[in-house]
C-alpha distance (Angstrom), angle and dihedral (degrees) to the residues before:
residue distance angle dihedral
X1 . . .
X2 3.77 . .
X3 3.59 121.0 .
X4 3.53 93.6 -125.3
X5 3.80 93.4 55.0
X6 3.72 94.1 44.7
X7 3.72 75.0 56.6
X8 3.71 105.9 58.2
X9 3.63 87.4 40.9
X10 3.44 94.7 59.2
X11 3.34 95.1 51.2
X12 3.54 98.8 43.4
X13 3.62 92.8 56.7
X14 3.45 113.9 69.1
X15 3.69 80.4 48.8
X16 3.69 93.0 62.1
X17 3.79 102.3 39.2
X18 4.25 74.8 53.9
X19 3.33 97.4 56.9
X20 3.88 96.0 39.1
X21 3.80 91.5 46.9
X22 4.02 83.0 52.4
X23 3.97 103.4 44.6
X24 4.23 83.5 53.2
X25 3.70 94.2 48.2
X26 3.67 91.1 37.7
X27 4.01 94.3 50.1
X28 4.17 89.0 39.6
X29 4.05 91.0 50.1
X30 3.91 83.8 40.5
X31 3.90 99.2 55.9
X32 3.60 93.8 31.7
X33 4.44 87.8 62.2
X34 4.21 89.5 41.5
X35 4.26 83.5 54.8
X36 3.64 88.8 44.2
X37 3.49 90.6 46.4
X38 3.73 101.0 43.3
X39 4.09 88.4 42.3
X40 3.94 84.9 55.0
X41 3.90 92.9 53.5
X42 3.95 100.3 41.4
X43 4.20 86.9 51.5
X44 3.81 87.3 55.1
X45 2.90 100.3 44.4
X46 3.90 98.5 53.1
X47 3.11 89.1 42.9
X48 3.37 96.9 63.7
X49 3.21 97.2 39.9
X50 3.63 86.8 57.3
X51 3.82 89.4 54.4
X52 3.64 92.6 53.3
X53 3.77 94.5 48.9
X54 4.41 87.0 50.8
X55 3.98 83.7 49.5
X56 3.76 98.2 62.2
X57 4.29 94.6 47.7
X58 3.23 149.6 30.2
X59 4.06 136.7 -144.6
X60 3.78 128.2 16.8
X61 3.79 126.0 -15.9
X62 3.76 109.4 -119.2
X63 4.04 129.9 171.5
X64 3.38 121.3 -126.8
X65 3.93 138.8 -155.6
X66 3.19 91.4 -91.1
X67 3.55 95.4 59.1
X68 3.95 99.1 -113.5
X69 3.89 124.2 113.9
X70 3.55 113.7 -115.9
X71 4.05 117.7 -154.0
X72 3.86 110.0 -154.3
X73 4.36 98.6 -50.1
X74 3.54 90.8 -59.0
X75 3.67 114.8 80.7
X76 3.87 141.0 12.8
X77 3.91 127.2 -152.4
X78 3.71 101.1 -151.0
X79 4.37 131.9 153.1
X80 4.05 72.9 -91.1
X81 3.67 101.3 66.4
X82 4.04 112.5 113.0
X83 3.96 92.6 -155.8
X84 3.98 93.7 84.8
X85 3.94 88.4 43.9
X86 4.27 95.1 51.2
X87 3.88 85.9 45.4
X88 3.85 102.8 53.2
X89 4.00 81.7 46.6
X90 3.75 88.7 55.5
X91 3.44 101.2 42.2
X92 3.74 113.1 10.4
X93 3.87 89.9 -118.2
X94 3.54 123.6 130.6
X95 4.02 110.8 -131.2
X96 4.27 118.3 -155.1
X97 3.48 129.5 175.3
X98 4.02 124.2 -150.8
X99 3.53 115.0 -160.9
X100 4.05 91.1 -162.1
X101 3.54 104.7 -35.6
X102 3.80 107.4 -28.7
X103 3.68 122.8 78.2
X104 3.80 112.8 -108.8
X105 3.50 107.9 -175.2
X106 3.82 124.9 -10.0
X107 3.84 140.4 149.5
X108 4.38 97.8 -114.7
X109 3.51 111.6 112.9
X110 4.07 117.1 -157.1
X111 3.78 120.8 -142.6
X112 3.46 97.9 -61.7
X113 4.06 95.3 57.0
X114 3.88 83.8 -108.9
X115 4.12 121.9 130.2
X116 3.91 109.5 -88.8
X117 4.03 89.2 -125.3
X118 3.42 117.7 171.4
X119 3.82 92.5 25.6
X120 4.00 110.8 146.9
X121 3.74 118.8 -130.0
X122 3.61 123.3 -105.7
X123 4.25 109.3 -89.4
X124 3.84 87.1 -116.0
X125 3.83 86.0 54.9
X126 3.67 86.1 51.4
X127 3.85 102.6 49.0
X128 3.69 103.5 34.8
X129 3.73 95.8 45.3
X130 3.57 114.0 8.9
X131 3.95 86.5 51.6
X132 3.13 106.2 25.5
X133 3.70 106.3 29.4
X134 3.82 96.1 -125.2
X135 4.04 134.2 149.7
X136 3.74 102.3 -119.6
X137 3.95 119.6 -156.5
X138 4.22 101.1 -161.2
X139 4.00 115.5 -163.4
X140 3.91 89.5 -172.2
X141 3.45 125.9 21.5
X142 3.47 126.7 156.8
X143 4.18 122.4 -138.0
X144 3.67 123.3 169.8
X145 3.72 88.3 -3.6
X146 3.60 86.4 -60.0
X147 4.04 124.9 120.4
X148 3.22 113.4 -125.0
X149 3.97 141.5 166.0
X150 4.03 110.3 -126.6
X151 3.98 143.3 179.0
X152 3.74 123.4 -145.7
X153 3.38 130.0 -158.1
X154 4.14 128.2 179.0
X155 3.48 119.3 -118.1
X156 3.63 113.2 -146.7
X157 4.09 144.8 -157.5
X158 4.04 106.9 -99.1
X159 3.79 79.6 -150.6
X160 3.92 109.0 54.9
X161 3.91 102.5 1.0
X162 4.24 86.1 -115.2
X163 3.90 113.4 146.4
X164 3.55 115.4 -106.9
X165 3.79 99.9 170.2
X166 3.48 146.5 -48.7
X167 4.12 148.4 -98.0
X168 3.62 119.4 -137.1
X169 3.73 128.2 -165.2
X170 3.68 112.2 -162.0
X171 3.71 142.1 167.7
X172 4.00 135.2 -161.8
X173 4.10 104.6 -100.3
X174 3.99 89.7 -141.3
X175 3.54 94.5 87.5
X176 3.49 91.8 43.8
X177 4.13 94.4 54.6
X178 3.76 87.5 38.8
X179 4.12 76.1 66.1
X180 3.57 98.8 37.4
X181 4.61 90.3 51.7
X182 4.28 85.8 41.9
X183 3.96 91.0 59.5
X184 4.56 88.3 34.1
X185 3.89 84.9 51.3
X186 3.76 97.3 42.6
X187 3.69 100.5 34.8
X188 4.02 85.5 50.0
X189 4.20 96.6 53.6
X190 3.73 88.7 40.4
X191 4.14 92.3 52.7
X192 3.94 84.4 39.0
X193 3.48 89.8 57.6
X194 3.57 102.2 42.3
X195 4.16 87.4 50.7
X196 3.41 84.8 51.5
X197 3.90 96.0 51.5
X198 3.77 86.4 42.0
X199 3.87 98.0 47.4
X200 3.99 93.0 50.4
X201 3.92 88.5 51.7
X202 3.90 95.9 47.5
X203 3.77 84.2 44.6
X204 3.34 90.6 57.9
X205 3.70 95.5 39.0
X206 3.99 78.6 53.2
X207 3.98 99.0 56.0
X208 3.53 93.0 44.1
X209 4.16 89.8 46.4
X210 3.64 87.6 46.6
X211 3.83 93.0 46.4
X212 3.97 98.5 51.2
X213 3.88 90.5 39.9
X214 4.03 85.8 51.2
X215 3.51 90.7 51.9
X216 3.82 86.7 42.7
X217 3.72 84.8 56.9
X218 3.14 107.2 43.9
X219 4.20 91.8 52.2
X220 3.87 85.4 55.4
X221 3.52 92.0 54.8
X222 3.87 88.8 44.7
X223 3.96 127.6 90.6
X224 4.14 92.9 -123.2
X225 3.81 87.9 -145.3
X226 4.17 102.9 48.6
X227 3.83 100.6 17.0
X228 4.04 86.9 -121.5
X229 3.30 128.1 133.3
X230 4.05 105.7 -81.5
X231 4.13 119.1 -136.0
X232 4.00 104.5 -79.0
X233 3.98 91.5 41.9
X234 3.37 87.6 46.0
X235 3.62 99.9 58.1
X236 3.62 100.8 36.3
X237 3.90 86.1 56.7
X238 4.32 84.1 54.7
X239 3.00 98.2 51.2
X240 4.02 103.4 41.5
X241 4.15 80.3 56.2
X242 3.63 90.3 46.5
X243 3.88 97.2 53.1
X244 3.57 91.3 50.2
X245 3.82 90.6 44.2
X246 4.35 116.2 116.8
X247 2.87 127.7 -119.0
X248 3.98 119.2 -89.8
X249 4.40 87.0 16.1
X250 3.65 107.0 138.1
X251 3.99 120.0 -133.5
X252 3.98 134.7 -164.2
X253 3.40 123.1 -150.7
X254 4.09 111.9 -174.2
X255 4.34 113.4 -168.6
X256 4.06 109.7 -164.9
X257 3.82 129.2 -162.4
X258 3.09 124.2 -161.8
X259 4.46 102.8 -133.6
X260 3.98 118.1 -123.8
X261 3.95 86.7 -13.0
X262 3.75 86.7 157.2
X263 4.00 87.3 59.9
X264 3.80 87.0 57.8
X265 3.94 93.1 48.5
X266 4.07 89.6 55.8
X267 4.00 100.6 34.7
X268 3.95 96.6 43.2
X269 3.81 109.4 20.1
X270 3.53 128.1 -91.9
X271 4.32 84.9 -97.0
X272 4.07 85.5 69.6
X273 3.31 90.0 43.3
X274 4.11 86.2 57.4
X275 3.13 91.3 53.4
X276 3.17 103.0 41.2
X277 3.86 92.0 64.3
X278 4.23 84.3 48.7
X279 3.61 89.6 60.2
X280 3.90 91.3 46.6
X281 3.89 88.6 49.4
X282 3.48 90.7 52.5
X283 3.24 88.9 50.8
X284 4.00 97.1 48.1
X285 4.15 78.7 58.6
X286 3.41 99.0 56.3
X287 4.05 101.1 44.6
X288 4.17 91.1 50.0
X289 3.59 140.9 67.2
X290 3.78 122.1 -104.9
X291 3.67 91.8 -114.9
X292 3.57 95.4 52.5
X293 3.55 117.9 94.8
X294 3.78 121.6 -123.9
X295 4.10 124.5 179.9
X296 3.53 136.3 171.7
X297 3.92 100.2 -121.9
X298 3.89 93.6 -175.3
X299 4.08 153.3 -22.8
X300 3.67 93.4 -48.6
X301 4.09 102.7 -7.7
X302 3.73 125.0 99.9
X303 3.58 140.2 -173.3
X304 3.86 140.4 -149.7
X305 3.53 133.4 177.1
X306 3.50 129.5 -170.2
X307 3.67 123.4 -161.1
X308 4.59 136.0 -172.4
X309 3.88 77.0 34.2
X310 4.38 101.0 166.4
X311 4.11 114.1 -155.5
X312 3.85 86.7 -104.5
X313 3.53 95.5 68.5
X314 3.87 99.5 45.1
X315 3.90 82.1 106.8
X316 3.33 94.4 58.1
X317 4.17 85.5 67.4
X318 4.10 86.6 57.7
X319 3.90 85.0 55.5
X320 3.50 110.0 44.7
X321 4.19 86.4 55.5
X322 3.61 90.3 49.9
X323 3.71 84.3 51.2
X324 3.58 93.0 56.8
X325 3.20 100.3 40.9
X326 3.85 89.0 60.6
X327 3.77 93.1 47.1
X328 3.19 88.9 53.5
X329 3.19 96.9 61.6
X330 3.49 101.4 48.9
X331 3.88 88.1 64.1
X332 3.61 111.1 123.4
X333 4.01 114.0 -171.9
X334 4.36 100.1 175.5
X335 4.00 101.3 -83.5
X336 4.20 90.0 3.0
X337 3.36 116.7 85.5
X338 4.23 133.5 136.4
X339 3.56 101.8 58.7
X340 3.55 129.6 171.8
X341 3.50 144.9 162.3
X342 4.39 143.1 -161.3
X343 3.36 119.4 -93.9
X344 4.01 125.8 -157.1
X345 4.01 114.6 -178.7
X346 4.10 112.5 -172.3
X347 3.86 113.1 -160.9
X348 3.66 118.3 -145.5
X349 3.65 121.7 -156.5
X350 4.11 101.0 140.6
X351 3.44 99.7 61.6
X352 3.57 101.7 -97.8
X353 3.90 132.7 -171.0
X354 3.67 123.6 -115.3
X355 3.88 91.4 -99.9
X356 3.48 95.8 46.6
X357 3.70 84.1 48.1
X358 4.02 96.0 54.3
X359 3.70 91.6 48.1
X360 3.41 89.8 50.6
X361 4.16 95.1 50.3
X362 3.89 88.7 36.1
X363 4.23 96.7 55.8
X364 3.90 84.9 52.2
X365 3.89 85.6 44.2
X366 3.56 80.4 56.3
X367 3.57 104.1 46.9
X368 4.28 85.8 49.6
X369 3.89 89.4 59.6
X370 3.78 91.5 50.3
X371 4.22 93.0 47.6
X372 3.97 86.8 57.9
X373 3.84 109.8 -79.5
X374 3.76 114.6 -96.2
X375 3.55 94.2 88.6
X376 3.76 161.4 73.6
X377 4.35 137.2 -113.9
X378 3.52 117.6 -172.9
X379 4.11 113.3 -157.2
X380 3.60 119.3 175.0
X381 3.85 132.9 -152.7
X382 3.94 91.7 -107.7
X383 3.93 89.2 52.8
C-alpha cells in the first residue's frame, strides 16, 4: 500500500469511527426521548381518562347482566359510552377499559371497524397490574395483531382500594417508527454528507501534505550543491537495482575525483570551487543515460553506475570518460581553467554486490592516480 493512501486512511479513520460512534449514540439518545415522550403522553392521557370516568359516578364498579359496569347508580361504562370516542379525537389515543381481564368498553376497532369487546388483556397487563396493582409503561404490545406502544393504569374499588380492572391508553407504533426511519434516513444523508465534505478537505489536506513532504524528500535525498543524488540515496538506489539485477547482466560503476581540488579551493575561492563541481555535474548529466544513476558521494568524489549494460557496449564506458575528461577541460571559471579529474570504471559481469563493486571501481581509481591523474583504468570482475 502506498504511503500516501495509508495516509488518507489514517486520517480518515478516526473520523469515521467518530461519526459512527455519534450516529449510534445520537439514534439511542434519540429513541430513548420519543419513548420518554410517548410514555409521558399515554400516562396522561389515561389518567385523565380515568378522572373523567370517577367524575360521572360514585361507589364501587360492578358488572351487570347486561354486560355493562355500573359505578354506584349513577353511571355505566358500556361499548356506548362517548368518553373513549371524544378522547381518541383529542388526542389520537385509543382508550379501553378491562373489567378484570376482558375489555369492557374501549375505542379499538377490529377488522371490521367494530369495537374489539371482549378482547383479553395482554398477560403482562394481567400480572403487573391486574395482580399487582402496578402502572405499566409497554414499548411493544401487540392488539389486534397490531404493535402498538401502551400505558396501563389500575382501576380500583372506591370502597376497599382492591383492583377491579384496568384503563389502557394505547397507540399504533407505525407512526411512531415512521418517526424513528425519518430521523435514521435524515440523520444518515446529513452525516454522509458531512463525511463527504470532510473527506474531500482531508484529501486535499493529504495531496498537499504529501506534495511538500515529497519535495521534502526528495531535497534530503539531493546533494544541495549539484542537485545529484548525495551518498546514502545514492547507494540505496544501487543496491535496490542490484537486487533485482539477472543473472549474467553486466553493470558499470564509474568513481570520479576531482585532481588537486583543494588547490582550486585556496587559489580561486571556495565559490569557484562550487561551481566548479556544478559545471562537472552538469557535465556528469550530459555524458550518461537517464536511467543511469549518478550521485555526488563526497566534497570532490562522484559516482555513476550504469546498469542492462550488454558486452557490445563496454566501449561505450572508455568513451563517455574520454568525454569528460575533455569537458572538463574546457571549463573556464574567470582565472580557473584546465581542470581535470581521475577516473576508475569497475566492470561487473559476476554478479557482484555494491561493495564488491566500489572496491572494484576504487582499485582502478587507484591505479589512475598513480599513472598521473587526468585519466581513466577500466578493470573488470573477470580480470
Amino acid at each position: 500500500m502506498k504511503f500516501k493512501t495509508k495516509l488518507l486512511i489514517l486520517n480518515c479513520m478516526p473520523l469515521v469511527v467518530f461519526a459512527a460512534i455519534s450516529l449510534m449514540l445520537g439514534l439511542i439518545q434519540f429513541r430513548s426521548s420519543l419513548y420518554l415522550e410517548k410514555e409521558g403522553n399515554l400516562k396522561s392521557t389515561a389518567l385523565a381518562a380515568l378522572t373523567l370516568y370517577s367524575s360521572h359516578g360514585y361507589g364501587d364498579y360492578n358488572l351487570k347482566s347486561d354486560g355493562n359496569v355500573w359505578r354506584g347508580m349513577n353511571f355505566n361504562i358500556s361499548e356506548k359510552t362517548s368518553i373513549v370516542d371524544d378522547l381518541k379525537k383529542q388526542t389520537g389515543v385509543d382508550i379501553t377499559f378491562f373489567f378484570d381481564n376482558k375489555a369492557v368498553m374501549t375505542s379499538i376497532l377490529d377488522e371490521e371497524n367494530n369495537r374489539s369487546i371482549g378482547m383479553t388483556a395482554d398477560y403482562t397487563i394481567q400480572f403487573h397490574t391486574l395482580k399487582q396493582g402496578s402502572q405499566l409503561w409497554c414499548k411493544e404490545i401487540f392488539i389486534n395483531g397490531k404493535n402498538c406502544q401502551a400505558y396501563v393504569i389500575p382501576i380500583r374499588q372506591e370502597s376497599d382500594d382492591s383492583i377491579i380492572g384496568a384503563l389502557m391508553a394505547s397507540q399504533s407504533a407505525e407512526q411512531f417508527n415512521i418517526t424513528i426511519n425519518k430521523y435514521i434516513l435524515t440523520t444518515v444523508v446529513s452525516m454522509f454528507l458531512i463525511l463527504f465534505t470532510v473527506f474531500f478537505f482531508i484529501r486535499w489536506h493529504v495531496d498537499w501534505f504529501y506534495q511538500k513532504f515529497s519535495e521534502v524528500k526528495d531535497k534530503s535525498r539531493q546533494d544541495l550543491l549539484t542537485g545529484l543524488l548525495n551518498k546514502l540515496s545514492f547507494e540505496d538506489e544501487v543496491k535496490k537495482i542490484i537486487s533485482h539485477k539477472k543473472e549474467n547482466e553486466i553493470s558499470v560503476l564509474f568513481i570520479l575525483d576531482f585532481d588537486y581540488f583543494k588547490n582550486v579551493n585556496d587559489n580561486f575561492g571556495h565559490q569557484v570551487g562550487d561551481e566548479a563541481l556544478k559545471e562537472f555535474s552538469k557535465i556528469l548529466l550530459r555524458a550518461f543515460r537517464t536511467k543511469d544513476i549518478i550521485g555526488r558521494i563526497g566534497g570532490d568524489e562522484f559516482m555513476v553506475y550504469m546498469p542492462e549494460m550488454e558486452e557490445s557496449f563496454l566501449e561505450r564506458a572508455d568513451e563517455i570518460a574520454q568525454e569528460i575528461l575533455r569537458e572538463l577541460y574546457k571549463v573556464k571559471l574567470g582565472e580557473a581553467e584546465h581542470f581535470s579529474c581521475s577516473i576508475g570504471i569497475g566492470i561487473d559481469e559476476e554478479n557482484y554486490k555494491f561493495q564488491q563493486l566500489y572496491e572494484l571501481a576504487d582499485k582502478a581509481l587507484y591505479r589512475a592516480k598513480e599513472n598521473g591523474r587526468a585519466c581513466f583504468v577500466r578493470l573488470s570482475s573477470k580480470d
